[in-house]
C-alpha positions as CSV (number, residue, x, y, z in Angstrom):
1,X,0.0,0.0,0.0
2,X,1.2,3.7,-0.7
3,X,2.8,5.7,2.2
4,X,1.6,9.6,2.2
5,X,3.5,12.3,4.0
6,X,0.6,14.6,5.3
7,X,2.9,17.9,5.8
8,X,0.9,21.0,7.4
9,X,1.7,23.1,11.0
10,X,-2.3,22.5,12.0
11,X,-2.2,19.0,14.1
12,X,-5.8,19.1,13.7
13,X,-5.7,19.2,9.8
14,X,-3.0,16.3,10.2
15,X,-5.7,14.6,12.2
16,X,-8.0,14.9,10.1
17,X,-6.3,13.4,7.1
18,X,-4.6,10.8,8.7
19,X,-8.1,9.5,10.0
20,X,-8.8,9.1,6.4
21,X,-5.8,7.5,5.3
22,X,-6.2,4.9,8.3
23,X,-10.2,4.2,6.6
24,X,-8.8,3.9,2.9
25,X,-6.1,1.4,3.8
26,X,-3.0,4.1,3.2
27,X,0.5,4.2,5.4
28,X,1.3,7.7,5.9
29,X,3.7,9.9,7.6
30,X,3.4,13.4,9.3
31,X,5.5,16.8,9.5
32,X,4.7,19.9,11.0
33,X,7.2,22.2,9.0
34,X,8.2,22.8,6.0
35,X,12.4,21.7,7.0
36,X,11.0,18.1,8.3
37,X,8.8,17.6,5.2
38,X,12.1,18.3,3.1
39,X,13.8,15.8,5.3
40,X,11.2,13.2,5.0
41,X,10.2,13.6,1.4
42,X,13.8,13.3,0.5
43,X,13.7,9.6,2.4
44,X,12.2,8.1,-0.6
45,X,9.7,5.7,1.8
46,X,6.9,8.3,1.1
47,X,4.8,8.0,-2.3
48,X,3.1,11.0,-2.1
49,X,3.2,14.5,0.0
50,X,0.1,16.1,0.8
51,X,2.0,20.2,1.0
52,X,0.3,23.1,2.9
53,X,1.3,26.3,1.2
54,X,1.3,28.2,4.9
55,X,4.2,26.5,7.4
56,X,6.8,27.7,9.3
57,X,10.2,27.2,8.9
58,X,9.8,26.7,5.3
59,X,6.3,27.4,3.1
60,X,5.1,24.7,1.3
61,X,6.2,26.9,-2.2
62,X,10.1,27.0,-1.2
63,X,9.7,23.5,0.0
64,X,8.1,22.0,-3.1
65,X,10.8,23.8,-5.3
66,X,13.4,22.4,-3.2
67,X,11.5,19.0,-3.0
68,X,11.6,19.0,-7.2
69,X,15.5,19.4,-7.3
70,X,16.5,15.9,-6.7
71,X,12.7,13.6,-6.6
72,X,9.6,13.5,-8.7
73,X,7.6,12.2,-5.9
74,X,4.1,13.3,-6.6
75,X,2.9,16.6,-4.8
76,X,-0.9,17.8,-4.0
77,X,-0.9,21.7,-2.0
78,X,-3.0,22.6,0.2
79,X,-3.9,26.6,-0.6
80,X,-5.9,28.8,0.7
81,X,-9.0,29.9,-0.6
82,X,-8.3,32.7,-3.6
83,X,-4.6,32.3,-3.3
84,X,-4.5,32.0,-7.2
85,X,-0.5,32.8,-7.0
86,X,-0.1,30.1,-5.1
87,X,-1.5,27.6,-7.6
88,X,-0.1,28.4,-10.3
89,X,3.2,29.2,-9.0
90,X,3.2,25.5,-7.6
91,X,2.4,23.8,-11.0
92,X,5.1,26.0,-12.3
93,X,7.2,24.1,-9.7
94,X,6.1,20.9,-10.9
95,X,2.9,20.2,-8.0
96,X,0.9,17.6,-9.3
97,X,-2.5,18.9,-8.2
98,X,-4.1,21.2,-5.3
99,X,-6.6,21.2,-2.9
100,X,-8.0,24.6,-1.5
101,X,-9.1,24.6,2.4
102,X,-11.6,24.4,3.6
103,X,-11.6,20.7,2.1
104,X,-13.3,18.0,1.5
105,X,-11.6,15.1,2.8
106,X,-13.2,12.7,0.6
107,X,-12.4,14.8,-2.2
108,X,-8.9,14.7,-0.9
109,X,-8.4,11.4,-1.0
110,X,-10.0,11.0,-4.3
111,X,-7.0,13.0,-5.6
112,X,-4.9,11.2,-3.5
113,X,-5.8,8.1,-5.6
114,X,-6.1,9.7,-8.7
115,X,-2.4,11.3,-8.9
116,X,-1.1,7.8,-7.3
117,X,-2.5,6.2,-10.3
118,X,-1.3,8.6,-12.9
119,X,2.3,8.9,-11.2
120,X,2.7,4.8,-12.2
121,X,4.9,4.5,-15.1
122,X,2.6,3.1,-17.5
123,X,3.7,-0.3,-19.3
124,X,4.9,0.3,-22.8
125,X,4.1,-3.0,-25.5
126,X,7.4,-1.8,-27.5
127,X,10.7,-2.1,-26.7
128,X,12.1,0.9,-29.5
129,X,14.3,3.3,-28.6
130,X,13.9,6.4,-30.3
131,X,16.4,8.4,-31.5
132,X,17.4,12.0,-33.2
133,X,20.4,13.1,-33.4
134,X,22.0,12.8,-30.2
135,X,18.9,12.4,-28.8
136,X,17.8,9.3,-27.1
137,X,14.5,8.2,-25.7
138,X,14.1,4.2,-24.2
139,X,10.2,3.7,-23.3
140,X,11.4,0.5,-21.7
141,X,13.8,2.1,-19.2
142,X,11.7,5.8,-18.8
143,X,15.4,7.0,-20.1
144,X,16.3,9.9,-21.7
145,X,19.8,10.5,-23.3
146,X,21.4,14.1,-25.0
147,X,24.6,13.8,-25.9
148,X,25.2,10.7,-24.4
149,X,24.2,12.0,-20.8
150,X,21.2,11.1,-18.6
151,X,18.7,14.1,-18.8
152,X,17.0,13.4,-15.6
153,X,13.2,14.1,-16.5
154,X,9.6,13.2,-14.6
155,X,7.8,10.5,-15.4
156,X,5.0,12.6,-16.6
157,X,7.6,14.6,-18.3
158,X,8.9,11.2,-19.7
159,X,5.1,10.6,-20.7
160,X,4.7,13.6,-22.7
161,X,7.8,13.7,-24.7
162,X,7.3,9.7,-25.7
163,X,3.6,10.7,-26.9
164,X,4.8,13.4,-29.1
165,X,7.3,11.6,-30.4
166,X,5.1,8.7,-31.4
167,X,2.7,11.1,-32.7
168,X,4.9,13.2,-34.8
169,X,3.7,16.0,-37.1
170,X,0.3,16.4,-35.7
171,X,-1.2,19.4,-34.0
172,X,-2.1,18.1,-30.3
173,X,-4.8,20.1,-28.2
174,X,-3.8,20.5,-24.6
175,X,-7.2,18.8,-23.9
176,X,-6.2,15.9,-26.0
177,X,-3.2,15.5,-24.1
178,X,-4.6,16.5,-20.2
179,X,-7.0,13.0,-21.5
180,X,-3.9,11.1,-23.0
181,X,-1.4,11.8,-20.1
182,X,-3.1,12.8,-17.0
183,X,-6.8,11.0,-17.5
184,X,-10.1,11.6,-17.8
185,X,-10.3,11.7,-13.9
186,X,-7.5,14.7,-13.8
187,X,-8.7,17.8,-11.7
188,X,-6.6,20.3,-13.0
189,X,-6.9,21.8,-16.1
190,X,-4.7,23.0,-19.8
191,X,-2.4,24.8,-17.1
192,X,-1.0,21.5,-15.9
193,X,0.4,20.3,-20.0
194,X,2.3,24.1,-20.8
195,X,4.1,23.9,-17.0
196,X,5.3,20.3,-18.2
197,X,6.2,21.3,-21.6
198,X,8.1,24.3,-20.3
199,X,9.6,21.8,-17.9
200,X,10.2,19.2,-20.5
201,X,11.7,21.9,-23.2
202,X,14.0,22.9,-20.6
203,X,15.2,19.4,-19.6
204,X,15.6,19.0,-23.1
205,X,18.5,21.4,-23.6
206,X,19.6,21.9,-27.4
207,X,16.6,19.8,-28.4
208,X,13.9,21.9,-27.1
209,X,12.6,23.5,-30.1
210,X,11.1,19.6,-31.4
211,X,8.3,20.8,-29.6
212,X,6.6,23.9,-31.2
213,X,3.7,25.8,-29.8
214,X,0.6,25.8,-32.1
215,X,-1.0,29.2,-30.8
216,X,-4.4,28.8,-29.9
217,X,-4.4,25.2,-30.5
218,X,-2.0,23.5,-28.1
219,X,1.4,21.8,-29.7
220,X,3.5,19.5,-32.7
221,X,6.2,17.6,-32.7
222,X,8.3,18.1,-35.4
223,X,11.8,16.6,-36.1
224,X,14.0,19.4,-38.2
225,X,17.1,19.3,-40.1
226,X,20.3,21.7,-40.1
């Protein structure tokens, strides 16, 4: 069974959850700043951190962008009501999803479940390894090569390049590929594919520009020659 890091300074919103998690079957984990949810995340026991924006020591924003230097563990925030900034800042920083309090805890850990299930690496039927250039992309290992050297990349990341490239030469909406990569049961929205593709184009280094913005529309893969 997963194991969830439930991260906020409220004991009583820690309580809450953790009730939950108990009911559903989950293992889970608790911190009550933003320096011992760093510490614990970075254990690699935890599947998922459940992130509130507001703690001392370190907010959940500085946390999560520390968080995303080394792991990919999947992240849901806790916001406050209105804090717009906060949202997008954190799917900018590579959060997974959010949750704005006062929450549902149901609806809580129906996220919970649904970003477990898209943060699995999804079996591939093909063992090809694609290749451009010096550019090399393995489905079988979730590897990523530029020049010879490991570009270290999401899964999701991972996901969306791999989809592009097997779809090459086609205009993809961002709806299209929220459906393709995230899910039908995904509760973010078109937000969630550009902060990936910026992430992903920047990951990518001297092969970024494969990846072309169709204005309006969403994006194309498109292999080009010197």
């Amino acid at each position: 069974m997963s194991k969830i890091l439930i991260a906020d300074d409220e004991e009583r919103i820690r309580d809450i959850i953790r009730q939950y998690l108990e009911f559903e079957g989950f293992e889970y984990g608790e911190a009550g700043d933003g320096m011992e949810a760093l510490e614990k995340a970075k254990t690699g026991e935890y599947d998922l951190v459940v992130l509130d924006v507001m703690m001392p020591k370190s907010d959940g924003i500085t946390t999560l962008r520390k968080i995303r230097q080394t792991s990919s563990i999947p992240v849901i925030l806790l916001t406050a009501k209105g804090e717009e900034y906060d949202k997008v800042l954190g799917f900018d920083l590579g959060a997974d999803d959010y949750v704005v309090k006062p929450f549902s805890p149901k609806e809580l850990m129906s996220r919970i479940k649904a970003v477990l299930k898209r943060s699995q690496p999804k079996q591939k039927p093909e063992d090809e390894v694609y290749t451009f250039k010096t550019l090399m992309v393995n489905p079988k290992s979730y590897e990523v090569r530029v020049d010879g050297k490991q570009v270290n990349v999401t899964p999701k990341e991972f996901e969306l390049l791999l989809y592009f490239i097997q779809n090459p030469n086609t205009v993809i909406t961002r709806d299209t590929i929220l459906n393709k990569i995230w899910g039908y049961d995904f509760f973010g929205d078109s937000r969630t594919v550009d902060t990936h593709i910026k992430m992903l184009r920047s990951n990518l280094g001297p092969y970024r520009n494969l990846i072309k913005t169709i204005w309006g529309v969403g994006y194309k893969y498109e292999e080009y020659t010197d």
